[in-house]
C-alpha positions in Angstrom: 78.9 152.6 71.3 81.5 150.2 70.8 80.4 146.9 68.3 79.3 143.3 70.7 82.1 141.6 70.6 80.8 137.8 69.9 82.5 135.2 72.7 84.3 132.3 71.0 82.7 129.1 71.4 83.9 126.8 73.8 82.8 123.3 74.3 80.4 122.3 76.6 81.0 122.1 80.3 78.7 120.9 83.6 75.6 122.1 84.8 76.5 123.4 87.9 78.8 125.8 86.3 76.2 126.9 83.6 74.0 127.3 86.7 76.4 130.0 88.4 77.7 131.6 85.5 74.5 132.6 84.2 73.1 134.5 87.1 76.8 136.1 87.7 76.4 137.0 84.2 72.9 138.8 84.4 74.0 140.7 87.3 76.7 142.1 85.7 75.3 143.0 82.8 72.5 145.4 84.5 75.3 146.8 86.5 77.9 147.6 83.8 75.5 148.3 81.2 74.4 152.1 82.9 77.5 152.5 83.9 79.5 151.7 80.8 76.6 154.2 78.8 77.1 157.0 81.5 81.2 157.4 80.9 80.6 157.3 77.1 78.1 160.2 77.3 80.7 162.2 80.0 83.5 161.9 77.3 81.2 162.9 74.2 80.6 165.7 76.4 83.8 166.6 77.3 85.3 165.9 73.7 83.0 168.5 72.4 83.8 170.7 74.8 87.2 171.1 74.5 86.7 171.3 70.6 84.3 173.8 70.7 84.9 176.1 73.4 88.3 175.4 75.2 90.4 175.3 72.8 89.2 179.0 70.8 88.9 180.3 73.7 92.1 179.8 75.1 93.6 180.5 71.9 91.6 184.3 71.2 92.3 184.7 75.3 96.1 183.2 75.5 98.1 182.4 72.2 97.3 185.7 70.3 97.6 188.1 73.2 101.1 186.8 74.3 102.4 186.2 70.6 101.2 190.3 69.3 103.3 191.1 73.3 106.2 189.0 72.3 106.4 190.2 68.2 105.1 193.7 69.0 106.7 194.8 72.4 108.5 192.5 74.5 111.3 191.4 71.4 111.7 195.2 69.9 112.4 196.2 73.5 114.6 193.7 74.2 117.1 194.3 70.8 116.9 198.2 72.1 117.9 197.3 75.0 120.7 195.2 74.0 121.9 197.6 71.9 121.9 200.8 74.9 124.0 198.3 76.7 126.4 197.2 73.7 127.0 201.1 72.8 126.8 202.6 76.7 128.6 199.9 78.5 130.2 197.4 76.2 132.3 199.6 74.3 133.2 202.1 76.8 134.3 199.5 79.2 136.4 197.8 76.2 138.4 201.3 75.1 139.0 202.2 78.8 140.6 198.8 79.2 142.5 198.7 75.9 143.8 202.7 76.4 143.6 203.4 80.1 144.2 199.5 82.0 146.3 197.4 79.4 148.2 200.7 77.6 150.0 201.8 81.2 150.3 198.5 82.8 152.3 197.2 79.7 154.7 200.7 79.8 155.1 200.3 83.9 155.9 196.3 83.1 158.5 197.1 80.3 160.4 200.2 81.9 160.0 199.6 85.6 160.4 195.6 85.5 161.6 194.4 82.7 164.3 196.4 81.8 166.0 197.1 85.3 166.3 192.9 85.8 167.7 192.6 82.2 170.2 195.2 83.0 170.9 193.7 86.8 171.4 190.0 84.9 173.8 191.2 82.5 175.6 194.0 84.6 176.1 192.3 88.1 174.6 188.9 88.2 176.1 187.5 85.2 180.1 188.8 85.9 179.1 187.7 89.5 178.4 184.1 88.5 181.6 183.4 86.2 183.9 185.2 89.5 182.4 182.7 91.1 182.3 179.9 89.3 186.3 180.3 88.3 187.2 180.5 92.0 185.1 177.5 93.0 187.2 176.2 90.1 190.1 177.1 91.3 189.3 176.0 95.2 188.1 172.3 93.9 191.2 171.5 91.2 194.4 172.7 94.5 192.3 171.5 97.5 190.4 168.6 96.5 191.8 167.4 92.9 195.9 167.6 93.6 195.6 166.2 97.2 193.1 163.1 96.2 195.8 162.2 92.7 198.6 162.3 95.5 196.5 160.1 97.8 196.0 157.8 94.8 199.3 157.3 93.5 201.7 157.8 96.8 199.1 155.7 99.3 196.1 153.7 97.9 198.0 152.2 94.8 201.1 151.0 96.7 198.7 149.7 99.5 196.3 147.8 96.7 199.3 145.7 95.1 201.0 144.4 98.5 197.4 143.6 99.5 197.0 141.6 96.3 200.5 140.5 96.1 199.1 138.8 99.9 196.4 137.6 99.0 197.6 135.7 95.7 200.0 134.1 97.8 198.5 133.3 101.2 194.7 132.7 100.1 194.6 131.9 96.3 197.9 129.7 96.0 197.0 127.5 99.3 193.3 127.3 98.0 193.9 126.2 93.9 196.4 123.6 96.0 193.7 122.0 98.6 191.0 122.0 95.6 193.8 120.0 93.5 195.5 117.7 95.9 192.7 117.3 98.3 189.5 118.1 97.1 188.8 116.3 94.1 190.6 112.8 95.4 188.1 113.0 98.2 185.2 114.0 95.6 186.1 111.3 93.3 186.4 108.6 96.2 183.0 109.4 97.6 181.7 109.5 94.2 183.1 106.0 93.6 181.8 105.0 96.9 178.6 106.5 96.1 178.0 104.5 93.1 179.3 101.5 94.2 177.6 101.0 97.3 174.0 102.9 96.3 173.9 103.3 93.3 174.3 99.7 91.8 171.8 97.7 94.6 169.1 100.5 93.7 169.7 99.8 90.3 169.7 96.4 90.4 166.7 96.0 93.4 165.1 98.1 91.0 165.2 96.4 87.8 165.6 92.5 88.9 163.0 92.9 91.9 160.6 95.7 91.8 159.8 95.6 87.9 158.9 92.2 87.9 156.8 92.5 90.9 155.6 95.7 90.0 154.5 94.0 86.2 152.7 90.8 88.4 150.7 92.6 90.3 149.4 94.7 87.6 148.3 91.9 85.5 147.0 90.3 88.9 144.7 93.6 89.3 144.0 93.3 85.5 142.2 90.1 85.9 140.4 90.8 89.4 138.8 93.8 87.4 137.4 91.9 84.2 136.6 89.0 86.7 134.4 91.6 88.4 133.4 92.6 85.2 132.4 89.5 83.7 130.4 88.4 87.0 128.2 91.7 86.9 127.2 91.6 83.2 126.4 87.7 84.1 124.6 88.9 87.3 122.6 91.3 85.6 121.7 88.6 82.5 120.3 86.8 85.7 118.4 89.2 87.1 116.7 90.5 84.1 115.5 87.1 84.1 114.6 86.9 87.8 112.6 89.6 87.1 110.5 88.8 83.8 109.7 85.3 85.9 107.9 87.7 88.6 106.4 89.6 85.6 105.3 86.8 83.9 103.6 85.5 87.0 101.9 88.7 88.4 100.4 89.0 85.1 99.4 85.4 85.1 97.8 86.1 88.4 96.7 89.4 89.1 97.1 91.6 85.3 95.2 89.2 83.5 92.0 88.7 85.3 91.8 92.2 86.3 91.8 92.7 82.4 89.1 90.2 81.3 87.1 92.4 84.7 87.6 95.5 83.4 86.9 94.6 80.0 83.8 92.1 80.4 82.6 93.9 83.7 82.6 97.7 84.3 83.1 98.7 80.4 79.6 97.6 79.5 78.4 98.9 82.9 79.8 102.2 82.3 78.9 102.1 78.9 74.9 101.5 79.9 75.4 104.2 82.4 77.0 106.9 80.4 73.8 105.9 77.4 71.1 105.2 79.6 71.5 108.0 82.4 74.2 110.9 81.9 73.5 111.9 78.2 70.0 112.2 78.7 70.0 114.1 82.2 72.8 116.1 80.4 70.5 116.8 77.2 67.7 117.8 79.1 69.5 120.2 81.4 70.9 122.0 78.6 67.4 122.4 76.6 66.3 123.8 79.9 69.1 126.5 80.1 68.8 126.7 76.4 65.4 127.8 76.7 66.0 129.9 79.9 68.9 132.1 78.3 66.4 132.4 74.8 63.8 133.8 77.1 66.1 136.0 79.2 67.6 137.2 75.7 63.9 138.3 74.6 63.0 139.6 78.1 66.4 141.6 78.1 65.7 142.8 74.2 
């Protein structure tokens, strides 16, 4: 049996839940109490019986029979048997492959394949190839080669200097003289135009007009914002004191007689009541369930 554990002490509550607890409590404890004595005795029981006779028995009927079967017959049969297999089916299997699989096939490969195609590549396929590839030589230098350099030189070269002979004179010439002569006097006038005429009223609306305006309104909107400033810190200064007036006068007419009330009135009333009343009802219904748990303690022991 397991040691009482002790209950810490708590501090003292009402007598209405001292009156349920402790019947909750007896209850319980003639319930759980059998109960609690029963399931210790079942695993004593079973403790001991596992100790005792289980666990021989299953080790004279199960662990020693099968260990002697796997030592004495089960592992020498097994290394017999490995070796019939290595020497009857392992090895004979690996020299028939090596002499009677791998021997032949690599004599059919070398004298049936190999060597026919090396003697095709270097008897018929290789001349072949070079026939060929001096003849497509041949074919591509006279009737591509020779008739494209005539092209080039009798046609396409003549052709490509009158063409640029034209076009220096009829396109670049009349162009460099419009970009000279007409051009950039236009450019420059518009640019002068430009400047004078745009240029120098934004310039001056900008600096003479819009600046200064620009400047006066912002110090304008400077001033509006600490005017609003200044009003709200004085607007608060007044209402804090707005508000310590009504403080000052609820207190002068509500707080401080409700003070001297609760101070001259109900503390001594409460005071009589808690001495005169509650502690001794409360002292006499804790001797009484003092006295009843001492009793119940003997009965129960």
């Amino acid at each position: 049996m397991e040691p009482e554990m002790r209950p810490a002490r708590r501090e003292p509550e009402g007598c209405l839940v001292a009156a349920v607890r402790l019947p909750v409590r007896i209850v319980v404890l003639v319930v759980v109490v059998p109960v609690r004595m029963l399931w210790d005795l079942l695993a004593l029981c079973a403790r001991t019986l596992h100790r005792t006779v289980l666990r021989p028995l299953g080790r004279c009927l199960l662990v020693i029979p099968f260990t002697w079967l796997w030592r004495a017959v089960l592992t020498p049969l097994g290394r017999g048997a490995g070796r019939l297999v290595q020497y009857l089916v392992v090895a004979p299997a690996v020299w028939g492959w090596r002499y009677l699989v791998v021997a032949p096939a690599r004599w059919l490969w070398r004298y049936l394949v190999v060597a026919p195609a090396r003697w095709l590549w270097r008897s018929v396929l290789v001349p072949v190839g070079r026939g060929l590839a001096r003849l497509a030589d041949a074919l591509l230098t006279y009737l591509v080669v020779a008739p494209a350099r005539w092209l080039w030189r009798g046609v396409l070269a003549p052709a490509g200097a009158g063409i640029a002979w034209l076009v220096r004179h009829l396109v670049v010439a009349p162009a460099l003289w419009g970009w000279r002569w007409v051009l950039v006097p236009v450019g420059r006038g518009t640019a002068w135009l430009l400047r004078t005429l745009v240029a120098v009223p934004l310039v001056t609306l900008w600096r003479w007009v819009l600046v200064p305006l620009g400047r006066g309104l912002a110090f304008l909107g400077r001033e509006v914002a600490a005017a609003f400033a200044v009003a709200w810190r004085v607007a608060g200064y007044v209402s804090r004191a707005a508000g310590r007036a009504v403080k000052w006068a609820l207190w002068q007419t509500v707080g401080r007689p409700a003070r001297w009330f609760y101070r001259s009135v109900c503390t001594p009333l409460g005071h009589f009541a808690r001495d005169a009343v509650w502690r001794p009802a409360r002292d006499a219904v804790r001797a009484a369930l003092s006295t009843a748990r001492r009793t119940l303690r003997r009965a129960l022991l």
